[in-house]
C-alpha positions in Angstrom: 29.7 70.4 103.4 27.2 73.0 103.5 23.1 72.4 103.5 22.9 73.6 100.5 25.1 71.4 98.0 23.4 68.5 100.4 19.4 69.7 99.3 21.1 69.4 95.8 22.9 66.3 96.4 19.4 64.9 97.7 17.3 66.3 94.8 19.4 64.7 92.3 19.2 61.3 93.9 15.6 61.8 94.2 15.0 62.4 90.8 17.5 59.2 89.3 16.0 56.7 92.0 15.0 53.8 91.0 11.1 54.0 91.8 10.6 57.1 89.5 9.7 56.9 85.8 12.3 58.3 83.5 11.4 59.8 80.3 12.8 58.9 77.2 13.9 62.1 75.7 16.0 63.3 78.5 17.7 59.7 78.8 18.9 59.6 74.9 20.9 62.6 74.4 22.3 62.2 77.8 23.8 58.6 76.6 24.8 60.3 73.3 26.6 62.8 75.0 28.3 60.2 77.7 29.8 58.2 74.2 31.1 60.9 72.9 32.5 62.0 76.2 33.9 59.2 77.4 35.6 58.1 74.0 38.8 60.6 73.6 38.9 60.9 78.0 38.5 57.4 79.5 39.5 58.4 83.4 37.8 61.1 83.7 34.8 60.8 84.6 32.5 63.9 85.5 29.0 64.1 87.6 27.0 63.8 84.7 28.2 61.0 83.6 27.7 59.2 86.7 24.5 60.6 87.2 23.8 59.0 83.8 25.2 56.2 84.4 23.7 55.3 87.4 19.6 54.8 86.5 19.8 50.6 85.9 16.7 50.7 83.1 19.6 51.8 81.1 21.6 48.8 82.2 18.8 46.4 81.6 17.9 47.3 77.5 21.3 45.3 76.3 20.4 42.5 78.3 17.3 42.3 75.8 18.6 42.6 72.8 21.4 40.3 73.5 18.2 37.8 74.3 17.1 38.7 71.0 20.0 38.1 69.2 19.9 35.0 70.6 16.9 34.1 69.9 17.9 35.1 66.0 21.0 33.2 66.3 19.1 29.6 67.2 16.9 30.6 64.7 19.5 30.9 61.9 21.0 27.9 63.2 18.0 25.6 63.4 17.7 27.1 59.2 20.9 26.3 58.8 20.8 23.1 59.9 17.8 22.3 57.6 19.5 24.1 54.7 22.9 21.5 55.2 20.1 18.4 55.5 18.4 19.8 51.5 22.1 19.8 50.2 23.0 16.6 51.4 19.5 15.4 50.3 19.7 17.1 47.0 23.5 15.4 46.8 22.2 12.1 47.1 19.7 12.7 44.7 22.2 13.9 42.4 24.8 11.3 43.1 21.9 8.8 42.5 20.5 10.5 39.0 24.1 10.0 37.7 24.7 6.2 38.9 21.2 5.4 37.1 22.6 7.5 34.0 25.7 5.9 33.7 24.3 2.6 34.1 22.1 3.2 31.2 24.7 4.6 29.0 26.3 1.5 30.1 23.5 -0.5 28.9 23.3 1.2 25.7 26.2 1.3 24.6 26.2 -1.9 21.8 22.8 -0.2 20.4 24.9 2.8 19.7 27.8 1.5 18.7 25.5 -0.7 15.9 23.7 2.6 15.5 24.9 4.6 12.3 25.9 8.0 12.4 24.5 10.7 10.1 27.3 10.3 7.9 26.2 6.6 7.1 23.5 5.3 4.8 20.2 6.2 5.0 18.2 2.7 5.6 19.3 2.5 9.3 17.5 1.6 11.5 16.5 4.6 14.2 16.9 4.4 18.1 15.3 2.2 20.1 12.1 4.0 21.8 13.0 2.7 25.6 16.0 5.2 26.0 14.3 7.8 23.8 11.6 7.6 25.9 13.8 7.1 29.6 15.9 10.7 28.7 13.3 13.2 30.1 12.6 11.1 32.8 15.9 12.0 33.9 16.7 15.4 33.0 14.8 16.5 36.4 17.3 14.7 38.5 20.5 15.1 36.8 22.7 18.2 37.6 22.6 21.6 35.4 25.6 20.5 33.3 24.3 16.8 32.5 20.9 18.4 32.1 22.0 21.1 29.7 23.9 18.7 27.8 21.1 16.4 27.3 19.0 18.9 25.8 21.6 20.0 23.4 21.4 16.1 22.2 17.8 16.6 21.8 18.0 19.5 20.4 20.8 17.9 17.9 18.3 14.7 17.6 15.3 16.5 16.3 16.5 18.9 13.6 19.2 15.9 12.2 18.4 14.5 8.7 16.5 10.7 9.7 18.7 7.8 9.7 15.8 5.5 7.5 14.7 6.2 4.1 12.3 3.7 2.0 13.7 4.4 -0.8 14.3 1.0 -3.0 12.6 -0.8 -0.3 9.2 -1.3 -1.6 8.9 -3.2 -5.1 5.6 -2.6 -6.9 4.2 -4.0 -10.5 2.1 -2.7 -13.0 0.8 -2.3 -16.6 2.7 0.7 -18.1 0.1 3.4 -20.0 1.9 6.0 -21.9 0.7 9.6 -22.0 0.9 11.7 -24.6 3.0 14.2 -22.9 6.3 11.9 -22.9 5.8 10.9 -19.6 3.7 7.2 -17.9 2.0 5.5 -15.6 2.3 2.2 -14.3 -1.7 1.0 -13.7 -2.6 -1.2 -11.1 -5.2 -4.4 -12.0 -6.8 -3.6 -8.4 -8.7 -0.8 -10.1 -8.6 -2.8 -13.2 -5.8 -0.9 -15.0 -7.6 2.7 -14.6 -6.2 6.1 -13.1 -6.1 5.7 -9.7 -4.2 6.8 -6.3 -1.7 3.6 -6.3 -0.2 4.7 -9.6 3.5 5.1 -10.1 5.1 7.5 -12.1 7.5 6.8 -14.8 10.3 9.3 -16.3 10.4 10.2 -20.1 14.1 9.3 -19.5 13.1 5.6 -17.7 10.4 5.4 -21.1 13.4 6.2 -24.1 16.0 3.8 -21.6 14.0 0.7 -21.7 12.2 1.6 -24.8 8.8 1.3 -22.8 5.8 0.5 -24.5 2.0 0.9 -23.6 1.0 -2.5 -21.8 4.4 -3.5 -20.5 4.6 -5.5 -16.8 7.2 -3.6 -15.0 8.6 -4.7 -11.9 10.4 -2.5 -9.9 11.5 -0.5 -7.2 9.9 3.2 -6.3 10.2 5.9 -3.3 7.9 7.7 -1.2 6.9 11.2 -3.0 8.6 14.6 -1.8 7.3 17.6 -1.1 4.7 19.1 -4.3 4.9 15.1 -6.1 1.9 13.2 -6.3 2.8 9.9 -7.1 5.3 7.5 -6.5 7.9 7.7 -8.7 9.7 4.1 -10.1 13.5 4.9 -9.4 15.0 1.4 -10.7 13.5 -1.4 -12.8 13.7 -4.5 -12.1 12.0 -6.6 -14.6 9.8 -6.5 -17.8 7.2 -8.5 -18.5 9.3 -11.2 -16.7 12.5 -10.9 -18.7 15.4 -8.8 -18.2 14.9 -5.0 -19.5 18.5 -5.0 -21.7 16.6 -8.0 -23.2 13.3 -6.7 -23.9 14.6 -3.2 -25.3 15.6 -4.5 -28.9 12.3 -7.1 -29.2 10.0 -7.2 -32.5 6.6 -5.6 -32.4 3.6 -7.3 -32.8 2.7 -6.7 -35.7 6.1 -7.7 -37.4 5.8 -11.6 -35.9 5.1 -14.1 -38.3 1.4 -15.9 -37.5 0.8 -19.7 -38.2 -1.8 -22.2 -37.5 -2.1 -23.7 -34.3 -0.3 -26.7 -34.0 0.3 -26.9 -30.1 -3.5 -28.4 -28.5 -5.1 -27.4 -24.9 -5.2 -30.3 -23.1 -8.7 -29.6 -21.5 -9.1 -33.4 -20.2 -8.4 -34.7 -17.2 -8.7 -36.2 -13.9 -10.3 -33.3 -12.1 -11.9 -32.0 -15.9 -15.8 -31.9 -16.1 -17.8 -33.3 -19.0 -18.0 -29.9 -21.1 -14.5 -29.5 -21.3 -14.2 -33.3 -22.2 -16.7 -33.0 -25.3 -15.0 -29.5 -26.2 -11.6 -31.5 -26.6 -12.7 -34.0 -28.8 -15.2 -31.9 -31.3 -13.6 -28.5 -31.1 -10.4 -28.5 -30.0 -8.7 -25.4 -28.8 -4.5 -24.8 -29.6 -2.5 -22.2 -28.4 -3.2 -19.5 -30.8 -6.5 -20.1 -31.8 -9.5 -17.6 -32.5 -12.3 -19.4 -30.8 -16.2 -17.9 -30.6 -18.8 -19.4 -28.8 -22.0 -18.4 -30.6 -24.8 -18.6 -27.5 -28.4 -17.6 -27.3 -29.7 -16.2 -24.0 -29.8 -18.4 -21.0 -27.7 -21.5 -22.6 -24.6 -21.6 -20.2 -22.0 -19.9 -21.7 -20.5 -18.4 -18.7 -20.5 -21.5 -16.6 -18.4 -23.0 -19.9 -16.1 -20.3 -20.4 -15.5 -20.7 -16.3 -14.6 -24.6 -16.8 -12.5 -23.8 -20.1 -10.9 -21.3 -17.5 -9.8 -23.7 -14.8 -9.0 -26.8 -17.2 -6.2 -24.5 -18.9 -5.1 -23.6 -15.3 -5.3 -27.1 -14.0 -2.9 -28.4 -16.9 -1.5 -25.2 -18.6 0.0 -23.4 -15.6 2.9 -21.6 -18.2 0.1 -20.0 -20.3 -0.7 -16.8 -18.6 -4.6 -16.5 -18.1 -6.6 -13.6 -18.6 -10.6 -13.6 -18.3 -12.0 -9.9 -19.5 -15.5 -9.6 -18.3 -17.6 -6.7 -20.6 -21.1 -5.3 -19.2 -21.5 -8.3 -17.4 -23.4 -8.5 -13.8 -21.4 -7.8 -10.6 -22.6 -11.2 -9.1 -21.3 -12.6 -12.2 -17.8 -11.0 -11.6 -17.5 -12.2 -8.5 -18.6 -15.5 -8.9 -15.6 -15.8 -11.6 -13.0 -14.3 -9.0 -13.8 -16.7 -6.2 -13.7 -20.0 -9.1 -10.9 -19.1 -11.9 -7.3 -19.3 -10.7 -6.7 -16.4 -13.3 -6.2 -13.0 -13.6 -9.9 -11.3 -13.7 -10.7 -8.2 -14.9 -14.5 -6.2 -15.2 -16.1 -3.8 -16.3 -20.1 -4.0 -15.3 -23.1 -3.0 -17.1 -23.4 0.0 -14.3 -20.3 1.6 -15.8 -19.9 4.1 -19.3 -18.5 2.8 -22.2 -15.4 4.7 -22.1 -14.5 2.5 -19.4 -15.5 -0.5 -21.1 -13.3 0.7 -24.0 -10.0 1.6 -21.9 -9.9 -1.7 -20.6 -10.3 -3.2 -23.3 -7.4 -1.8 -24.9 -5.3 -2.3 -21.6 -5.9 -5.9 -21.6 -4.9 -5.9 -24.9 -1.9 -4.4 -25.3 -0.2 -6.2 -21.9 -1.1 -9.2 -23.6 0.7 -7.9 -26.8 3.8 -7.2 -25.0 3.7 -10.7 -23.0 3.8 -12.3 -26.7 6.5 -10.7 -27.9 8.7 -11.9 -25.1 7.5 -15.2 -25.8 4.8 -16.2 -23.4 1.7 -18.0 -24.1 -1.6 -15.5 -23.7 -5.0 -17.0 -23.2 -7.9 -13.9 -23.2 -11.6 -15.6 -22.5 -14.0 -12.2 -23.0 -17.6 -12.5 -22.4 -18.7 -10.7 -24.8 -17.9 -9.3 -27.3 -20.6 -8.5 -28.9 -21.6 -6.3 -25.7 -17.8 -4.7 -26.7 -18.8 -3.7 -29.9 -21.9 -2.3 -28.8 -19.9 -0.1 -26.4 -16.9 0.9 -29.3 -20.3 2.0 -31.6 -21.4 4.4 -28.5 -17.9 5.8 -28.5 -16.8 5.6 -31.7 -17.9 9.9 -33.8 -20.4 9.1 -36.2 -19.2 9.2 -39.4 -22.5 9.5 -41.5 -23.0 5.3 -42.6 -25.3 3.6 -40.2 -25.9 0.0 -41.3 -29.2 -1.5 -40.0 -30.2 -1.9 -36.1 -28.2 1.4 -35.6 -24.4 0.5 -35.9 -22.6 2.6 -37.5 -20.0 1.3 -40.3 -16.6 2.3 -38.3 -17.7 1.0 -34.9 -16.7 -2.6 -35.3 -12.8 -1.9 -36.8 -11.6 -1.8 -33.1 -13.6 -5.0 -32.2 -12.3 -6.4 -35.3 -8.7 -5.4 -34.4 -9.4 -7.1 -30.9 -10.7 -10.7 -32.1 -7.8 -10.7 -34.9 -5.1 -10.3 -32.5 -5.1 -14.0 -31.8 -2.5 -15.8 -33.6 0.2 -18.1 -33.3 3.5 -16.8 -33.5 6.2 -18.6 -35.3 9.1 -19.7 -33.0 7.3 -17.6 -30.2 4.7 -17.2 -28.5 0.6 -17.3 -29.0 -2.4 -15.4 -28.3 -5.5 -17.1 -27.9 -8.7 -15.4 -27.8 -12.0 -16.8 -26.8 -15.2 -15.0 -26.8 -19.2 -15.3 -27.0 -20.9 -13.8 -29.2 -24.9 -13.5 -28.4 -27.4 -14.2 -30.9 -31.3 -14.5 -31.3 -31.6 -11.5 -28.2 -34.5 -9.0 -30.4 -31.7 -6.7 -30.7 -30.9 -6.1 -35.1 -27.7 -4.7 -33.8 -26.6 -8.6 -31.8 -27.1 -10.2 -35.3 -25.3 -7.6 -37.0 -22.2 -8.2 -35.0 -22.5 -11.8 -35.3 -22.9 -11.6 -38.8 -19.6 -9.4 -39.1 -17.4 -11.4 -37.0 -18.9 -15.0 -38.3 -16.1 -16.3 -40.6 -13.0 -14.3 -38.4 -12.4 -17.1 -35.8 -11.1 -20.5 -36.4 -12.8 -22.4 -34.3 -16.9 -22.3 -33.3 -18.9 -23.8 -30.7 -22.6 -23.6 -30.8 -25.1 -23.3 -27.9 -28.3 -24.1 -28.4 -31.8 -23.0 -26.6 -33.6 -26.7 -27.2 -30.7 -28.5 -25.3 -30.4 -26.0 -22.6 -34.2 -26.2 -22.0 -34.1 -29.7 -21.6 -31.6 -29.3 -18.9 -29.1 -31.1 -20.7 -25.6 -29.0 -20.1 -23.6 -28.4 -22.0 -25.9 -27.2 -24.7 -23.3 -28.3 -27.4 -24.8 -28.4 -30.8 -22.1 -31.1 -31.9 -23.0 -31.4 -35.4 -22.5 -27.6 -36.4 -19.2 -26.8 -34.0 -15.6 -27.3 -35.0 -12.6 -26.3 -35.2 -10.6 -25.6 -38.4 -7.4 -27.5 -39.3 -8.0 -29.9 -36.2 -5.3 -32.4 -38.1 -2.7 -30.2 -36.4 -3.9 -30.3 -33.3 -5.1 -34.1 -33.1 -3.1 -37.7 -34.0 -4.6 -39.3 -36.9 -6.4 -42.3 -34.5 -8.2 -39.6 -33.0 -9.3 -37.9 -36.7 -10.5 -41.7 -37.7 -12.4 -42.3 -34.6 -14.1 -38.6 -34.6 -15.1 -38.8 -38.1 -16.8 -41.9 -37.7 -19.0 -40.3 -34.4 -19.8 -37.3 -36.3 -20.9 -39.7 -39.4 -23.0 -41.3 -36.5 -24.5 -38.1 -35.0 -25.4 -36.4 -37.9 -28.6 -38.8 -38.5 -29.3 -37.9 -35.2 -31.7 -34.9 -33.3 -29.4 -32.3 -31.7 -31.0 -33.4 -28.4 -30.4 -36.7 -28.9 -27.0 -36.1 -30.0 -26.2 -34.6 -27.0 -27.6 -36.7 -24.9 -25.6 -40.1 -26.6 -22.9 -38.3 -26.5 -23.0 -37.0 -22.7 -24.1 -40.7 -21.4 -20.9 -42.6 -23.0 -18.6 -39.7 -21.7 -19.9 -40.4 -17.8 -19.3 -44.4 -18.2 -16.0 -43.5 -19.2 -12.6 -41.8 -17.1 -10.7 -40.1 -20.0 -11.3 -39.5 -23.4 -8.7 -42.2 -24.7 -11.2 -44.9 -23.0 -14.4 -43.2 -24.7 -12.3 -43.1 -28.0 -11.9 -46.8 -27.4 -15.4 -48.0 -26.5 -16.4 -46.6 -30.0 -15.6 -50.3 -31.9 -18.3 -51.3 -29.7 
């Protein structure tokens, strides 16, 4: 071999030895080329290709990677691993979620099946709140199909027609007011019988059905209002004025009944029955019918004896349906005489207008018009009515006659038409009316009234001041009250016996009257022992 190819020989292995630095750019395409080389010829094998072979850098940069790779490969495997441990995790989960769901289906199953369906009637009762309430707990746990089907449940639940209704459920009764529209109202006594929230609507239809009348009790059923009603509306009625409404439809009015005497009596005595009411039996009876006034000056206890009139016709009358109207009268008054009277009470104080004194009025009256005609037994006690009349003359148009202390000559027709609706119906009911009339007040107008209503009633009780301010109660003048065609009301021993006591009293003082009177009553328990201690 010649020197020459040996320098080059030498040179070459000089520059691919180990210990000196080879640059990048002549390294690359020299690899390049050796691929493409060496692909299509694999034996052949030239000196380039072992000189590029032979540096061992090149050798060494696999040997990183594949510690790379590696390295990538434990990490995949390690997130891998922690991937599989989630899914199982998650399956557990999952598997758990649906054991707890079926369980609960499990457990709910008789509610459902007692449940109605939305075909069914409409006063079900709804779900039960526990397993409304337990579903969304859930719905985070349970798979996407469970979970999607669970909200189209809710979804079905919310926008479903309810499976309760109220309608029919709640029965409500009231005093029926016609309107002049066609349509009524069914007045509630907690606002004594004026418009108010709690009133119920009734139909024209309902009204020409039952053949309704202003002052009817109607019981009956009635729904919650809908969307743009006001009121609730009856929907079924149940009863009227305590009879059956096929029966009530084809009654007689008022005014067509047929009035008599009294001939049925109070019985006002008693075990529990105080000394007024005991007096008031035997010297002015009271019958069912009858048109009683009790003429009272200011300050004589008139209240306090229409009160214990009150709770003697409770006490031994509970049929007779009792009704104490309460005119301009003081609020303490009022209720004083709801927390004493086992009666209905209704008011109207001095603090209100007229018109209101008037309305009710008229309400009071006509229920107790309607009552009568199907046959019940009406007692009214109104205190007074003289305070009435002075409250139809402020609403009542003037009509050009004034009559002295102011009235004017129409006012007292309604009063009139209220005090003159007490009678005794033949082969039916009664309507008894008792009221005060106040006298000796300064007012021209109080004796007016008096004067007008004076021979109406058929019965009278006096008060007097000179008893009262001797503290002697009652204040009974016994001489001047009684009680027309009392031989209906009273046997004929009782007539003999009474006659001879009022032939007694009448040489007597009023006080003095009063007081004999009131001392014998105390010795004795009933009025059949008094009656009997008269021989002596």
């Amino acid at each position: 071999m010649p020197k020459s190819k040996e320098n080059k020989d030498n040179r070459e292995k000089k520059e691919t030895s180990p210990n000196t630095p080879i640059k990048s750019q002549e390294v690359r395409p020299k690899k390049e080329k050796n691929k493409k080389d060496t692909q299509p010829k694999e034996n052949s094998v030239t000196l380039e290709n072992k000189d590029a072979a032979a540096p061992q850098p090149a050798r060494k940069q696999p040997e990183n990677t594949n510690k790379e790779n590696k390295g990538k490969y434990s990490q995949n495997q390690n997130t891998n691993n922690k991937d599989k441990k989630a899914n199982n995790f998650a399956k557990k989960e999952r598997k758990e979620a649906d054991s707890s769901l079926s369980a609960k289906k499990a457990e709910t199953t008789p509610v459902a099946k007692a449940a109605p369906t939305e075909h069914t009637s409409s006063t079900a009762a709804p779900n039960p709140p526990s397993q409304q309430n337990n579903q969304p707990q859930n719905h985070n746990n349970t798979p996407k199909a469970n979970s999607n089907e669970n909200f189209d449940k809710e979804k079905k639940n919310r926008y479903r027609s309810p499976d309760f209704e109220f309608d029919g459920i709640v029965e409500c009764e009231g005093v029926f007011e016609l309107i002049t529209d066609g349509y009524g109202f069914l007045r509630s006594s907690d606002f004594n019988y004026l418009a108010s929230p709690d009133d119920i609507y009734v139909s024209p239809s309902q009204i020409r059905l039952f053949g309704l009348r202003t002052g009817d009790t109607v019981l009956g059923t009635v729904r919650p209002p809908k969307e743009g009603e006001k009121y609730y509306p009856l929907i079924k009625v149940i009863k009227i004025n305590g009879c059956d409404p096929q029966s009530v439809r084809d009654r007689v009015t008022f005014d067509n009944l047929t009035p008599i005497f009294p001939n049925e009596k109070f019985n006002l005595s008693g075990r529990r029955s105080s000394v007024s009411t005991r007096i008031i039996d035997l010297f002015a009876p009271i019958g069912k019918g009858q048109r009683g006034m009790i003429v009272a000056q200011p300050k004589t206890g008139k209240t306090s004896l229409l009160k214990d009139i009150a709770n003697a016709i409770s006490d031994n009358h509970p049929e007779v349906y009792l009704m104490v109207l309460l005119i301009d009268e003081r609020p303490e008054e009022v209720t004083d005489m709801q927390r004493s009277v086992r009666g209905e009470i209704i008011s109207s104080t001095f603090d209100k207008e007229a018109t209101e004194h008037v309305k009710i009025a008229n309400i009071v009256l006509e229920k107790a018009k309607r009552l009568v005609e199907c046959g019940h037994d009406v007692v009214i006690l109104l205190d007074s009515i003289t305070r009435l009349a002075r409250a139809y003359n402020t609403v009542q148009p003037t009509s050009g006659k004034v009559l002295t202390g102011g009235l004017d000559a129409n006012a007292l027709h309604r009063p009139k038409r209220f005090f003159g609706a007490a009678r005794n119906i033949e082969n039916g009911g009664s309507l008894s009316i008792i009221a005060t009339a106040l006298t000796d007040t300064g007012s021209k107008m109080d004796d007016v009234i008096f004067e007008e209503f004076k021979g109406t009633g058929n019965m009278e009780l006096q008060l007097d001041r000179r008893i009262a301010n001797k503290r002697i109660f009652p204040a009974i003048d016994l001489v001047n009250s009684s009680t027309r065609r009392d031989d209906l009301l009273q046997d004929e021993k009782t007539l003999q016996r009474m006659w001879i006591a009022r032939k007694y009293l009448s040489d007597m003082n009023i006080v003095e009257a009063m007081e004999f009177i009131q001392d014998r009553i105390k010795k004795t328990k009933d009025n059949e022992e008094f009656l009997m201690s008269m021989n002596e």
